[in-house]
N, C-alpha and C positions, 0 to 999 in steps of 0.2 A: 690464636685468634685469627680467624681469616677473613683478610682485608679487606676484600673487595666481594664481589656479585659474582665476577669470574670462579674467585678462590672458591667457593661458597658450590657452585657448580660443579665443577671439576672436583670437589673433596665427596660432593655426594654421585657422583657420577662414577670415580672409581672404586668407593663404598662396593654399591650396588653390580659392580662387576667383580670384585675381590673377598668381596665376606667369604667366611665360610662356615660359619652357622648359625648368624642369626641377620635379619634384618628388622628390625621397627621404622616408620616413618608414621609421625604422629602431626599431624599439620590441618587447616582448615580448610584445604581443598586441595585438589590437583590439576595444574593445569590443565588447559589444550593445545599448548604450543609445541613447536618445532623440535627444542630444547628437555620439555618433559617427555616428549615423544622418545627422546636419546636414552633417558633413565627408566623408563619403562623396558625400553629394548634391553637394556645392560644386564636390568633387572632377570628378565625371561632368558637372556641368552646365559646368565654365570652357570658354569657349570657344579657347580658346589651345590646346588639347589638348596639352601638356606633355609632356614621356619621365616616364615614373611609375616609379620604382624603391620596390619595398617590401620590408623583408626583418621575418620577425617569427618565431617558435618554431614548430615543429610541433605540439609536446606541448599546449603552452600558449592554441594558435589552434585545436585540434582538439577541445579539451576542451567537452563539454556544457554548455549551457547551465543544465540541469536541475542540473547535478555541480556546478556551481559557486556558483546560488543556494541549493543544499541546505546548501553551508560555509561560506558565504561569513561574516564576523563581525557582529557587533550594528550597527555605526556605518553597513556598507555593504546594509544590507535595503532602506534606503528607498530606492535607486534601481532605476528599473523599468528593464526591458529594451523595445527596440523593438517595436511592434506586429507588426512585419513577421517576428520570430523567434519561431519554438514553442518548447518547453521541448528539445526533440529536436536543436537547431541548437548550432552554434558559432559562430565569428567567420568560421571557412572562407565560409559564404554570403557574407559583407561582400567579402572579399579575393576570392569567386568574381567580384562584382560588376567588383573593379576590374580585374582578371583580363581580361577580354573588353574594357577599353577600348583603343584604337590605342596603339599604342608604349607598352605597358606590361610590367613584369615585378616578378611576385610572387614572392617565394622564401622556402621556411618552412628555418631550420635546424633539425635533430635530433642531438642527441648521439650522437657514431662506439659510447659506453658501453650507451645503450639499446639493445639488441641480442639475439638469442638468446634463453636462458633465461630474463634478468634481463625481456627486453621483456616476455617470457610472465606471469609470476609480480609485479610489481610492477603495483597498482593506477594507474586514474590519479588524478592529483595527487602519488600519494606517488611516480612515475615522473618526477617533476620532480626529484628532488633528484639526478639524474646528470650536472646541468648545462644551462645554457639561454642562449638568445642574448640579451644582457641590455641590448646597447648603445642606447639612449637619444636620438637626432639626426635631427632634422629640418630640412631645404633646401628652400628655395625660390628656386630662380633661384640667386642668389651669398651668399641671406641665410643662415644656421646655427644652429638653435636647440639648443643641446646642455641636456640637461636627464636627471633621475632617474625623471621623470614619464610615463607611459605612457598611451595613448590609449583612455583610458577615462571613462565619463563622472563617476567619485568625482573624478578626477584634474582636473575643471575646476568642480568644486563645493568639496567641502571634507575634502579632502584635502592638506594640507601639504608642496608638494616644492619644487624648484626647479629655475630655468629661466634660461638666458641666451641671449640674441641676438645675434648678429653680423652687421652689417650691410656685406652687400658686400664681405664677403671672399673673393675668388674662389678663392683658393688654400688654403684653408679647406675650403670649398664641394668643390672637384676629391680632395683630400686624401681626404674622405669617402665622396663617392662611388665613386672606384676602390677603394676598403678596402673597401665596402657589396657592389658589383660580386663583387668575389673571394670576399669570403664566399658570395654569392647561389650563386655558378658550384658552389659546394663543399654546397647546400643542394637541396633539394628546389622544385622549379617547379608553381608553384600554375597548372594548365593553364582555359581558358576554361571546361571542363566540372566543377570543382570536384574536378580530381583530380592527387594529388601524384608527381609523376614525376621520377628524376633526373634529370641532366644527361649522364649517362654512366653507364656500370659503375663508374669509376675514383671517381667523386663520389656513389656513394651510399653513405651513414653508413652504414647497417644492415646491407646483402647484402656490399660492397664488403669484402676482407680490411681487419679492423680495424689493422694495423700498416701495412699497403700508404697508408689513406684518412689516418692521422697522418701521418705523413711527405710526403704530398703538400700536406695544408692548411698543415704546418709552413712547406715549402717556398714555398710561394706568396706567404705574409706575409712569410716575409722578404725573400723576392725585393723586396717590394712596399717593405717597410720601407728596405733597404735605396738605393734610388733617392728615395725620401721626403725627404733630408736638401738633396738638390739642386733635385729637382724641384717640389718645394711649398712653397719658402723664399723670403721677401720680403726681399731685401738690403737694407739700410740706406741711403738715400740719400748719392749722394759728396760729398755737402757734412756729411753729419752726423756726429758726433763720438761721439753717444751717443742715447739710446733711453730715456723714459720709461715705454712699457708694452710687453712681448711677450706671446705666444701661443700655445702651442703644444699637440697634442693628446697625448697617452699612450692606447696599450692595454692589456689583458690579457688574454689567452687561454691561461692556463695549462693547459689540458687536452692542448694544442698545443706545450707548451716556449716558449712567446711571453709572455714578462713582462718592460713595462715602467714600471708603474707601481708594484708594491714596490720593487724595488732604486731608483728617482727617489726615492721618498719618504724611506724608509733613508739614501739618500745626504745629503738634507737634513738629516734629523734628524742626524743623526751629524756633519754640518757644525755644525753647531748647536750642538753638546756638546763639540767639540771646540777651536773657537776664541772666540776673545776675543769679547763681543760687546761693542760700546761704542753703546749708545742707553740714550735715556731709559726707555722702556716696549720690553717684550717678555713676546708672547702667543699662545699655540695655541691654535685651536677644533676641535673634533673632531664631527662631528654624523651619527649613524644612525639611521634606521627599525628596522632591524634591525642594533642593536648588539652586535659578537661580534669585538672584534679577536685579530688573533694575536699571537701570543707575541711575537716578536718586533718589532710595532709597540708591544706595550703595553711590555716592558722602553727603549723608546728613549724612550718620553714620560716611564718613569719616570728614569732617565737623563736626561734635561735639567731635569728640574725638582729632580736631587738635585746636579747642580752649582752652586756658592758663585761665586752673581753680585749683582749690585745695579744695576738693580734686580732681585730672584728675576722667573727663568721662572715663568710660569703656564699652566695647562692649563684651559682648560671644556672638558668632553663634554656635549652635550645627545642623548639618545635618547628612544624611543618610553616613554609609559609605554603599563603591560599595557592600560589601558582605551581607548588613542591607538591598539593596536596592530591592524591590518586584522582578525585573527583571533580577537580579544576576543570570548568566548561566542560563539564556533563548534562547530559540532556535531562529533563524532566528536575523530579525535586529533590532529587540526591546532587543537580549543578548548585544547589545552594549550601551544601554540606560545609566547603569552605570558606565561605563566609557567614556559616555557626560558627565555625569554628573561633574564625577572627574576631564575632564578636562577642565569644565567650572570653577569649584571649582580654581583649580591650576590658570585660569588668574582673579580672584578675588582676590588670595594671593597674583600675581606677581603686581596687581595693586597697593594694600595695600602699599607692598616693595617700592613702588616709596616715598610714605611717613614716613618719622621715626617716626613720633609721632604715626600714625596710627598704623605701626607695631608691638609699645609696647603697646598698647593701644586695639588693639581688638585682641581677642582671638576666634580662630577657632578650635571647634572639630568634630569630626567625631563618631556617635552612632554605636556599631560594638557588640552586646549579639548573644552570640551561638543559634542557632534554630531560632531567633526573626529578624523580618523585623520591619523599622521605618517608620513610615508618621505621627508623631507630626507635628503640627504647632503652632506658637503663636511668639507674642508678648509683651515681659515686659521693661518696666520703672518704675522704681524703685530710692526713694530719701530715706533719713532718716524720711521724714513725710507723704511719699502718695506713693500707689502703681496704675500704669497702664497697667491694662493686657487685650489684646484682643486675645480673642477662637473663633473657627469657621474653615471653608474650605479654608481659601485664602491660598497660599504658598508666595504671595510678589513676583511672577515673574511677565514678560509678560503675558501667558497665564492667570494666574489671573486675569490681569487689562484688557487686551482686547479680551478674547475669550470665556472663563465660565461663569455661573450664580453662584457669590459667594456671602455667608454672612459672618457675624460675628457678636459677641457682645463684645461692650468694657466694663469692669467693673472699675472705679475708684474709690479708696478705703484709707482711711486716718485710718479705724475700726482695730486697733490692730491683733485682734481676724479673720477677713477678710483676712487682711494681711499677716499674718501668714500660712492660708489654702493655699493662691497662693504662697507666699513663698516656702512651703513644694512641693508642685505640680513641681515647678522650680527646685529645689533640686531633685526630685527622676528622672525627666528627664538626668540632669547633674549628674548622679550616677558617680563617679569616676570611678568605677571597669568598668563601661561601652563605654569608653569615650576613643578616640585617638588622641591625639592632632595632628595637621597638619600644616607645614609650605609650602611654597612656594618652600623651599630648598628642605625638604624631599619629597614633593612630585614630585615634578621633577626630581627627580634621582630614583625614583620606576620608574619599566618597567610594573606591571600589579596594577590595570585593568589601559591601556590608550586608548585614540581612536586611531585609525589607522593613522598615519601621513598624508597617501594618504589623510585622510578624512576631516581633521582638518578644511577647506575652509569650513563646512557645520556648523562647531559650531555656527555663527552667526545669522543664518537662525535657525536650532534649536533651538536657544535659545529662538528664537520669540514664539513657539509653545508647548515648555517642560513646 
């Protein structure tokens, strides 16, 4: 698990100088700072020259430089962008770079939605909310860093995510990058001359008939999915009996009919509510950047904490507060994003409050460190005898389930010593000194950050797309 922004840096930094024959960096954009600028170098200078696979957004890697320091929030000003980039650039120059080296391929995905009229008429940035390639995972050789964290340089200073490593999983490693591969094929090809070309008629989002370019991505993943169960499974040794930790990855791609990470989670919780649990201690953690769950995840957490056990189910959510939040005192209408957010937060509490049990029962705080913006994510379950944690990109809202390309992996773990490391992980997240509790009470009687009253009829709507 690596702890920090630093560790996080420095593990992908000597990655990309040490492989020696494979690289993937799967993430939603790439910087322009100082710090990617290093990884890009490591990358061009290793002399192993590696197969380089990169898949990252169109929208999101095409975006101005200039566009993006103009919004960017309070916490993220102080970091400067590369020498090498004018105000005129995006990240395209970086991926042009890697683009021209031997046995590489870049591929930006665009949403099949951006399209048409909508492409015409939607600015950019606000051209983002139709969906984006959101998945998180970086390979080196057979190592797997799956992570929330994007390749940016806030993201190895002081910015709050998280990141795990797996060492030497091959079949891990293979898993990813044929998943990686098939998206790429379905994406647009970042050419040596910085210019975006399909793959085909059939594979380009934009031109390609929009119901024709569904059904083929559909198709592909499941194809892919479907041989997944055999072909990237590590059997259990024939001497062994039982298994103290497994591994396993979950997608979602719902814009595609490809969801398997809500109905997994659902499936849990609803296990969970449904039978007997007999341990000592029993605990959920729930943790967002951007906290906005759906309906139906928030009735099942309320649901198990309103079943009659002993010892009572418990809930912590930890999310961003508004001053944590990347777009705290940002210019234009993305400076209002965190105070959606808070007061999507506030009828989450006011829902909770309809329930007593639920009240006493789940506990909400808010991440708030001087200088430090938040986008953790994850998921724990937690007994006296097994732990269940899942890391990755999803945040658990709408936009998760039906508009990005998210992974994750879940780890289940009964291994003491296992147990312990995500324990700790959980713990330094919920630092006390960092941490604001929030009720429903107190926050409705705070006058900032709130949305605008006029505006409050759009919360419903955004929340489909936050």
């Amino acid at each position: 698990i690596l702890e920090t922004p630093t560790d996080f840096f420095n593990t992908i930094e000597n990655g990309l100088k040490t492989t020696k024959s494979r690289v993937l960096l799967s993430t939603l954009y790439l910087g322009t700072g100082e710090l990617v600028e290093r990884l890009v170098k490591a990358l061009i200078e290793n002399p192993n020259e590696p197969q380089v696979i990169i898949l990252a957004d169109a929208i999101r890697s095409t975006r101005t430089l200039k566009l993006t320091e103009k919004f960017v929030g309070q916490e993220l000003k102080t970091f400067s962008s590369s020498p090498l980039m004018d105000s005129s650039s995006s990240s395209l120059l970086l991926l042009q770079r890697i683009a021209n080296l031997p046995n590489s391929r870049v591929s930006l995905y665009q949403s099949h939605k951006l399209r048409g009229l909508l492409y015409k008429i939607l600015p950019e940035r606000t051209n983002e909310i139709v969906g984006l390639q959101h998945m998180k995972v970086y390979i080196f050789d057979d190592d797997v860093i799956i992570s929330g964290a994007n390749l940016s340089d806030e993201y190895f200073r002081t910015r709050q995510d998280r990141a795990w490593m797996f060492h030497g999983v091959s079949k891990l490693a293979a898993f990813y990058t044929d998943l990686i591969n098939i998206v790429a094929s379905l994406s647009y090809a970042v050419t040596p001359g910085g210019e975006l070309k399909a793959n085909s008629k059939e594979t380009d989002s934009v031109y390609a008939n929009e119901k024709a370019y569904c059904s083929l991505f559909q198709s592909r993943i499941e194809d892919f999915l479907s041989t997944a169960k055999t072909k990237y499974t590590s059997p259990l040794d024939a001497d062994s009996t039982s298994f103290s930790s497994a591994i396993f990855p979950l997608i979602q791609m719902g814009a595609y009919k490809i969801k398997q990470e809500t109905p997994f989670v659902m499936r849990i919780l609803k296990h969970l509510r449904m039978c007997e649990v007999n341990e000592s201690s029993f605990e959920i953690s729930l943790t967002s950047g951007y906290f906005c769950p759906t309906d139906e995840l928030e009735q099942a957490l309320i649901a198990i904490v309103q079943k009659s056990t002993h010892p009572p189910l418990k809930v912590n959510v930890l999310c961003a507060a508004p001053e944590a939040n990347s777009f705290f005192k940002s210019h234009g209408i993305s400076g209002g994003i965190p105070a959606a957010y808070r007061e999507m937060l506030i009828s989450f509490l006011r829902r909770i409050a309809r329930h007593p049990s639920s009240t006493n029962n789940i506990q909400v705080d808010e991440y708030i460190r001087p200088g430090w913006t938040f986008h953790a994510k994850g998921l724990w379950i937690n007994t006296s005898s097994t732990t269940v944690n899942f890391v990755g990109s999803s945040n658990y809202g709408y936009r998760s389930r039906d508009l990005d390309l998210e992974t994750q992996i879940v780890v289940a773990s009964n291994d003491p010593k296992v147990r312990e490391k995500i324990e700790a992980e959980r713990r330094r997240l919920w630092d006390s000194q960092y941490l604001r509790h929030v009720t429903a009470e107190s926050l409705s009687v705070s006058t900032e950050p709130r949305f605008k009253w006029y505006a409050r009829w759009m919360l419903p709507v955004l929340r489909r797309i936050m």
